[in-house]
C-alpha positions in Angstrom: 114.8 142.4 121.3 113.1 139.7 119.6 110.2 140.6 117.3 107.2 138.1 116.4 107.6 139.5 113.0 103.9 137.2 111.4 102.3 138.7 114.2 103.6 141.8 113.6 103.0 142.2 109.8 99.6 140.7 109.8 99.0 143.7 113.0 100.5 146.2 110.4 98.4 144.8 107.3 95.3 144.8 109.1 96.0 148.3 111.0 97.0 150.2 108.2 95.0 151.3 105.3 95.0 149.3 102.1 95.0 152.5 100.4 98.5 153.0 100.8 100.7 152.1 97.9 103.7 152.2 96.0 104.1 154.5 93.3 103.0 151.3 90.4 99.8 150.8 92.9 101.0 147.7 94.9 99.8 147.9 98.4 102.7 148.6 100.6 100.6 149.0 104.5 102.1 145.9 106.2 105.5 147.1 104.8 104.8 150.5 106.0 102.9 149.7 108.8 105.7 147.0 110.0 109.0 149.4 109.3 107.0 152.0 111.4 106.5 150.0 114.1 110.6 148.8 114.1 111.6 152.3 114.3 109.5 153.1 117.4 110.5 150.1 119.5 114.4 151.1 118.4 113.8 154.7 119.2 111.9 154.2 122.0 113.5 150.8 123.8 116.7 151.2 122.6 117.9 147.3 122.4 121.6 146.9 121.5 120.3 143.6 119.5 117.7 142.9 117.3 116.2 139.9 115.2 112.8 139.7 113.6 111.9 136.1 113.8 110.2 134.2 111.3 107.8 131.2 110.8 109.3 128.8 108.6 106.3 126.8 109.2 103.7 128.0 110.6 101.8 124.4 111.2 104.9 122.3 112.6 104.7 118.8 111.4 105.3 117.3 115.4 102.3 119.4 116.5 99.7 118.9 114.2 100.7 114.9 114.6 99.9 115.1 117.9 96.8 117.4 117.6 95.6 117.0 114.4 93.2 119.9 115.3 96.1 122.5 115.3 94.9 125.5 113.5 93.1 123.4 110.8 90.7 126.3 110.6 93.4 128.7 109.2 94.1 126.6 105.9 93.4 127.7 102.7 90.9 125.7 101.6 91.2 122.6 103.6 88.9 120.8 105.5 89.1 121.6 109.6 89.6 117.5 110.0 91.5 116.3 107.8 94.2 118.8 106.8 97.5 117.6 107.1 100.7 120.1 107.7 102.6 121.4 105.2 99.7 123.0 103.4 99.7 127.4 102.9 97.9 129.0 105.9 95.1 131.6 104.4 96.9 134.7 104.0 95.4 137.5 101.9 96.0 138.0 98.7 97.9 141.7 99.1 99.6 140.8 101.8 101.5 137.8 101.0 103.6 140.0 98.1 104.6 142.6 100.7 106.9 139.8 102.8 109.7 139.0 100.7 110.1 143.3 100.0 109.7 143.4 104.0 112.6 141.4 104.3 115.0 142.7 101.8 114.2 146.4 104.1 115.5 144.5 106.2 118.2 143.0 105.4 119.3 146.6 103.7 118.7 148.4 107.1 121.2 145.5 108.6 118.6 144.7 111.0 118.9 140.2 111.5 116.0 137.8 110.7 115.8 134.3 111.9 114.2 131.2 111.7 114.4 127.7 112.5 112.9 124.8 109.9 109.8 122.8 111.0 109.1 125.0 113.7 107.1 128.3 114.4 108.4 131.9 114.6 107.2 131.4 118.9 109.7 128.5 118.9 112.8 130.7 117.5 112.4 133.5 120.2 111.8 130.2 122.9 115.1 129.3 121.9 117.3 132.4 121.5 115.4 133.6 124.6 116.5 130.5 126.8 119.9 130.9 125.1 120.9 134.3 126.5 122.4 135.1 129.7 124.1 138.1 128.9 121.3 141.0 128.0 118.1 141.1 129.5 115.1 140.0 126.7 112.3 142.3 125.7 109.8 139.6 123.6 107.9 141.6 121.0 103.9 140.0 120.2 100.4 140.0 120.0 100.4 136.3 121.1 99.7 135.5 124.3 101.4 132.2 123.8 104.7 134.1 124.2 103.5 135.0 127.7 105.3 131.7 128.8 108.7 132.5 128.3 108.8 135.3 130.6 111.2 135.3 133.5 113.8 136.8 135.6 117.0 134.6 135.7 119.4 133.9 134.4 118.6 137.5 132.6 115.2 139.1 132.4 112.9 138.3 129.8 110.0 140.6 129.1 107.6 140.2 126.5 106.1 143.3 125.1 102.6 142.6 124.2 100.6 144.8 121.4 97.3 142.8 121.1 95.8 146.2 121.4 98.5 148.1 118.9 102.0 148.9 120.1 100.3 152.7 121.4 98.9 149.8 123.9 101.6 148.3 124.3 101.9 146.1 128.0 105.2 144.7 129.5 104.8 141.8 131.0 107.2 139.9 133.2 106.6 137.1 135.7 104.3 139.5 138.2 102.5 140.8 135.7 101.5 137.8 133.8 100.6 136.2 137.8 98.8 139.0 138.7 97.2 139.1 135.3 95.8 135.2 135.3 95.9 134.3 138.8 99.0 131.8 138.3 102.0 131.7 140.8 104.6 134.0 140.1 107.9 131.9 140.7 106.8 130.4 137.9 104.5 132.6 135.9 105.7 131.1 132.2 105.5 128.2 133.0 101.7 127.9 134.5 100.5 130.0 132.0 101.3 127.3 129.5 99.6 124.8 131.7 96.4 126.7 131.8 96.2 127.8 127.7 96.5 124.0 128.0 93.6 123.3 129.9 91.6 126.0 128.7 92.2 125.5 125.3 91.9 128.1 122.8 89.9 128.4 119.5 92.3 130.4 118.1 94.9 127.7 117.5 92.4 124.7 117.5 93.3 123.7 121.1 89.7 122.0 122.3 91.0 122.0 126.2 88.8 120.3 128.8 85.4 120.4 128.5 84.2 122.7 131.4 87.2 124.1 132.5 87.7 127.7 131.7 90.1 130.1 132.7 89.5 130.4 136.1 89.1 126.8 137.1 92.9 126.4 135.2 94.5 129.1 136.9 93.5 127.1 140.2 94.4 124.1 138.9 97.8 125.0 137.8 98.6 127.0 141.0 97.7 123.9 143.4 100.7 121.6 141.9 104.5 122.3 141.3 104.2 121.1 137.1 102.4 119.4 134.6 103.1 116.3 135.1 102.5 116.3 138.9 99.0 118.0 137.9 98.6 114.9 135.8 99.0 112.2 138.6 96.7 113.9 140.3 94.1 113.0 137.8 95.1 109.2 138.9 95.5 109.4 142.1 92.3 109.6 143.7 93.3 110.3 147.1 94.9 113.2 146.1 92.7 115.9 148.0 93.5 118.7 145.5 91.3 117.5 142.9 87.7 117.2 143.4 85.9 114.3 142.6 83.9 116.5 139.6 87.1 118.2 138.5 89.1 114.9 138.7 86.0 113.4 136.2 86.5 115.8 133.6 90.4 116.0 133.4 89.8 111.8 132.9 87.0 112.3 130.4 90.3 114.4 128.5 92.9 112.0 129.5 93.8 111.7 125.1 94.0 115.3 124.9 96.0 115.9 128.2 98.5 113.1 127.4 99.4 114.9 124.0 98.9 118.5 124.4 101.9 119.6 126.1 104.2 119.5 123.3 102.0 121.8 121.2 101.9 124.5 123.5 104.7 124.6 124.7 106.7 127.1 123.5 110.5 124.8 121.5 113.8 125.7 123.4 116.2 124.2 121.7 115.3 124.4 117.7 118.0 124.4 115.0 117.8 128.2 114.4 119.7 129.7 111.5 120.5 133.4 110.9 119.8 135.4 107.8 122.2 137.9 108.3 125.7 138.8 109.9 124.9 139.7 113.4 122.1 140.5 115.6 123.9 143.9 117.0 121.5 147.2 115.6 123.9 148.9 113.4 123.8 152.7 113.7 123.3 153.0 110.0 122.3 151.0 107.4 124.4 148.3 105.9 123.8 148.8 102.5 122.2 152.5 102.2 121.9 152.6 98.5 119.4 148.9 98.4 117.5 150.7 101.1 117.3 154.0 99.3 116.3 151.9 96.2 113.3 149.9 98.1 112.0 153.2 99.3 112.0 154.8 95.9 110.2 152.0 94.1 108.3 151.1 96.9 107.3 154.2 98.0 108.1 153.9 101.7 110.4 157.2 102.0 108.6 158.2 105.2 109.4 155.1 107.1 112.7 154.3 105.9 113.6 157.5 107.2 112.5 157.3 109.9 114.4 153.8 110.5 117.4 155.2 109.6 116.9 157.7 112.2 116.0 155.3 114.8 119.1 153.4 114.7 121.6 156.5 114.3 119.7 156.5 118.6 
């Protein structure tokens, strides 16, 4: 199991009420909120192996140089424009504390964290997903990004979506995600990354083509076998699968098209290192009297038990 864990805390942080705190008054919800969530998934899914990944930067230098629009909107206090990468993405202010106490939970519980340098917590589970072939994959989001890594060989790879909280949580494999957006299924990862391309999303600062929305991409993306063939197409003018008005606006966006496909795409092959031993879910903590001191300060008791009890499963 592979756990988007900034998706995750900012979930908790925003799902959980401020109101909660330690014992000194330090807000403690995306802490509480995050533990709570780890405990269902390992009581509930029961993986064998576990790693919360992390963004060690959250605005990767070799995107934003190719898209200098890449989530400019999300930096604190730069200009949409002109912000270059490297600069602190807007987090709020009680939230950023709780991360480093979220990690040492953690590492206490013995449960492995991960990240690769220059690159995006999405790019970490691309890689260790595309790495495995001896369990099957459960992906653990609110991104939608992550829908592109989904798969069935050479071992399944699920991704567990909780846009809507984990109570909502959907599992989505290749039929779903084809069924869902209207791509082909034999290769449903894939084409979804095609159309977030063309579509574009406001979220990460991805323009798209102008006058192609989700429906039009699905189409387009299901007429050719990749990216790059979808792309020739655009040249090729006797190439009956593009209209001639479709075909106009994919070459009014030629710039964007010819540098997009590196930002959305999800890495496979980043340098990831491990913070931690091993990925295998101990059935007890590794160090019981850290944890037992993070809950007392911190005042999670509640959901440090109730980890503890989820990985004695």
């Amino acid at each position: 199991m592979l756990l988007d864990a900034a998706s995750m805390y900012f979930r908790a942080y925003y799902g959980v009420p401020e109101s909660i705190t330690a014992p000194d008054g330090t807000p403690v919800n995306a802490i509480r909120g995050f533990t709570d969530m780890v405990a269902r998934l390992v009581s509930e899914r029961k993986p064998t192996r576990l790693v919360a990944c992390l963004d060690l930067d959250w605005r990767p230098r070799f995107r934003v140089e190719a898209l200098p629009s890449y989530k400019a909107h999300r930096i604190a206090g730069g200009e949409p424009d002109t912000a270059p990468y490297g600069v602190p993405e807007e987090v709020p202010d009680t939230l950023a504390p709780q991360v480093p106490i979220l990690l040492e939970v953690l590492a206490a519980a013995g449960i492995a964290v991960a990240g690769a340098k220059g690159y995006e917590a999405d790019d970490v589970i691309g890689t260790l997903a595309a790495r495995e072939r001896t369990d099957a994959v459960s992906v653990v989001s609110g991104d939608r990004d992550l829908m592109q890594v989904v798969r069935e060989e050479p071992t399944p790879v699920r991704l567990i979506y909780v846009g809507r909280g984990l109570a909502k949580a959907e599992t989505m494999g290749p039929a779903e995600v084809a069924a869902k957006y209207g791509v082909p299924v034999d290769r449903a990862g894939e084409a979804y990354a095609e159309m977030a391309m063309l579509r574009g999303d406001p979220s990460d600062g991805l323009p798209g083509v102008p006058g192609v929305g989700a429906k039009t991409a699905a189409t387009l993306v299901s007429r050719f076998s990749s990216w790059h063939e979808l792309r020739d197409a655009v040249i090729d003018t006797d190439d009956k699968r593009l209209t001639p008005p479709v075909r106009a606006k994919l070459a009014a966006a030629a710039p964007y098209l010819a540098v997009v496909e590196p930002v959305v795409r999800v890495a496979r092959d980043a340098q990831v290192d491990f913070f931690g031993d091993d990925d295998v879910l101990p059935a007890e903590p590794v160090d019981p009297d850290r944890l037992t001191e993070l809950a007392s300060t911190w005042g999670l008791a509640g959901s440090v038990d109730r980890l503890v009890a989820a990985l004695k499963r």
